[in-house]
C-alpha positions in Angstrom: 52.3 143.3 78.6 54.4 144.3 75.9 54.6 148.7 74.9 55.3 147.7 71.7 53.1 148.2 69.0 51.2 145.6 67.8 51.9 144.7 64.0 49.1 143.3 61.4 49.8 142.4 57.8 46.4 142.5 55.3 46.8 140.7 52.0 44.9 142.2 48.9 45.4 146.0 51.1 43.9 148.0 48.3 40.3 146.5 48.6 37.8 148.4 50.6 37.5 145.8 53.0 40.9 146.3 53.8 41.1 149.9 53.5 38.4 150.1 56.2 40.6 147.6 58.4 43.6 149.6 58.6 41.6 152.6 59.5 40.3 150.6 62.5 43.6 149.1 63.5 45.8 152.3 63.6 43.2 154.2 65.5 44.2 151.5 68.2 47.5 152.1 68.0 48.5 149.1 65.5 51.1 149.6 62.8 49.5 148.1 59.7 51.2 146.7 56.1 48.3 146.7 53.6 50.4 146.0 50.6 48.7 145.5 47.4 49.6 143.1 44.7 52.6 144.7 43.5 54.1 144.7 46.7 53.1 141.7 47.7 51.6 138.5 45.3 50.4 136.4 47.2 51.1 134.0 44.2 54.9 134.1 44.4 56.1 132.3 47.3 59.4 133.9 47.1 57.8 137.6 47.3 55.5 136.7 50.3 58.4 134.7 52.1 60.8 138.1 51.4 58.1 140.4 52.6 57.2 138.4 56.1 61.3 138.0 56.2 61.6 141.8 56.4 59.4 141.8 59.2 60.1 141.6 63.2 56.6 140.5 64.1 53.4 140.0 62.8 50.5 140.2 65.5 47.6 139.9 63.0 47.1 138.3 59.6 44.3 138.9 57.3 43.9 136.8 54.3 41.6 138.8 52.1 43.4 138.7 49.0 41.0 137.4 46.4 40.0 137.0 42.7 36.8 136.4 41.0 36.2 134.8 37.5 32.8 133.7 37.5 31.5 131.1 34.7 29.1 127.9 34.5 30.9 125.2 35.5 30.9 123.8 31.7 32.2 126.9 30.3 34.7 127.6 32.6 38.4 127.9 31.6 41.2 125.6 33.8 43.0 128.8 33.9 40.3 131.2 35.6 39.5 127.9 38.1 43.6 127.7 38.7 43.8 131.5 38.7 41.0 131.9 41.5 42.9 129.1 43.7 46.0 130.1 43.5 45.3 133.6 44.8 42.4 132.6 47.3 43.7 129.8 49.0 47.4 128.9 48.3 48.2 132.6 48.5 46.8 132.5 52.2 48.3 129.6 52.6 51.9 131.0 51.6 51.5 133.9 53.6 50.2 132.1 56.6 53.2 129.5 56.8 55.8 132.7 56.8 53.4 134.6 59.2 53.1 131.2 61.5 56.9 131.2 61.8 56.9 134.9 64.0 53.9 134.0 65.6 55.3 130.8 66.9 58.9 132.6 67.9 56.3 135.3 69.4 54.3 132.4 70.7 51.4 134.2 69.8 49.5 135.7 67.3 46.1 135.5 65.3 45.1 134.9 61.4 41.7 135.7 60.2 41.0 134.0 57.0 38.6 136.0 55.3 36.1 133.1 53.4 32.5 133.3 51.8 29.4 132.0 52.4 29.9 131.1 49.1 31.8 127.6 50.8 29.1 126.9 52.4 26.4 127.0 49.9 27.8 127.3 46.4 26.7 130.2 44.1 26.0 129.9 40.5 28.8 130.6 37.9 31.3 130.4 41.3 32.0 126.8 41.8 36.1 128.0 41.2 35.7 130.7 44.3 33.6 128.5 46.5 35.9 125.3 46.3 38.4 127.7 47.4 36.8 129.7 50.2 35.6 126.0 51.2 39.5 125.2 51.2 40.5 128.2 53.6 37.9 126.8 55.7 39.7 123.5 56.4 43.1 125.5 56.4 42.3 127.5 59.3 41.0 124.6 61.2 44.1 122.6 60.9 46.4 125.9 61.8 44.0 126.2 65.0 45.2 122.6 65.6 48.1 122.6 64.7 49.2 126.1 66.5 46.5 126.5 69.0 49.1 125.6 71.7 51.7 128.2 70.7 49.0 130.8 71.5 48.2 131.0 68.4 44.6 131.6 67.2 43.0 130.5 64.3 39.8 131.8 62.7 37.9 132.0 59.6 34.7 135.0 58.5 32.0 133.8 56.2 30.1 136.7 54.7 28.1 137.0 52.2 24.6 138.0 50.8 21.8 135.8 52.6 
């Protein structure tokens, strides 16, 4: 067992979901980067590769970074739909292909994807957020597959208001 400390990287780190995560995590002794967008958007592939890059490990991902822009489906803009996508899912997936390239040297690791219930039944007004925490759903199934071997685990969170 390694001494050293173990590392975790949470996208969108000013939320209060995350806020509440580092707490927990560095009372365990983890050494935790919460960056918020201006440190790290997850939009820009070059800023997420640069941030990971500057890294020596990463134990821990959390994809939390989010937008919402709710609308009917009818009145929705192609922007706020592209908007919510780009942030939700392909920003977790940007940072989880840099983070995926320690955890495989490290040949382990774990990313939480942090979904909805939202993907599972879709909301009113949300059908941009929903197709996208849907997406992170089949995302994190094919990382478990494809890095499952390389100790490398693989999980997605649904909550949500019942």
């Amino acid at each position: 067992m390694s001494s050293q400390p173990k590392v975790a990287v949470i996208t969108g780190g000013l939320g209060t979901l995350a806020q509440a995560l580092v707490s927990i995590l560095q009372v365990q002794g983890w050494i935790v980067h919460a960056p918020g967008r201006d440190v790290l958007d997850v939009t820009d592939s070059g800023m997420v590769r640069a941030f990971f890059a500057s890294l020596e490990r990463v134990d821990l991902l959390v994809n939390q970074a989010a937008v919402i822009e709710d609308s009917l489906m009818v009145k929705m803009e192609g922007k706020a739909f592209d908007r919510v996508m780009d942030v939700s899912l392909t920003g977790a997936f940007h940072c989880a292909r840099e983070a995926l390239k320690l955890m495989s040297r490290q040949k382990s690791g774990h990313l939480i994807q942090v979904g909805s219930y939202a993907s599972r039944q879709g909301t009113a007004g949300q059908s941009n957020y929903a197709a996208a925490k849907a997406g992170l759903i089949g995302l994190t199934q094919s990382i478990a597959h494809e890095y499952g071997a390389r100790n490398v685990r693989s999980n997605c969170v649904l909550p949500g208001l019942l």
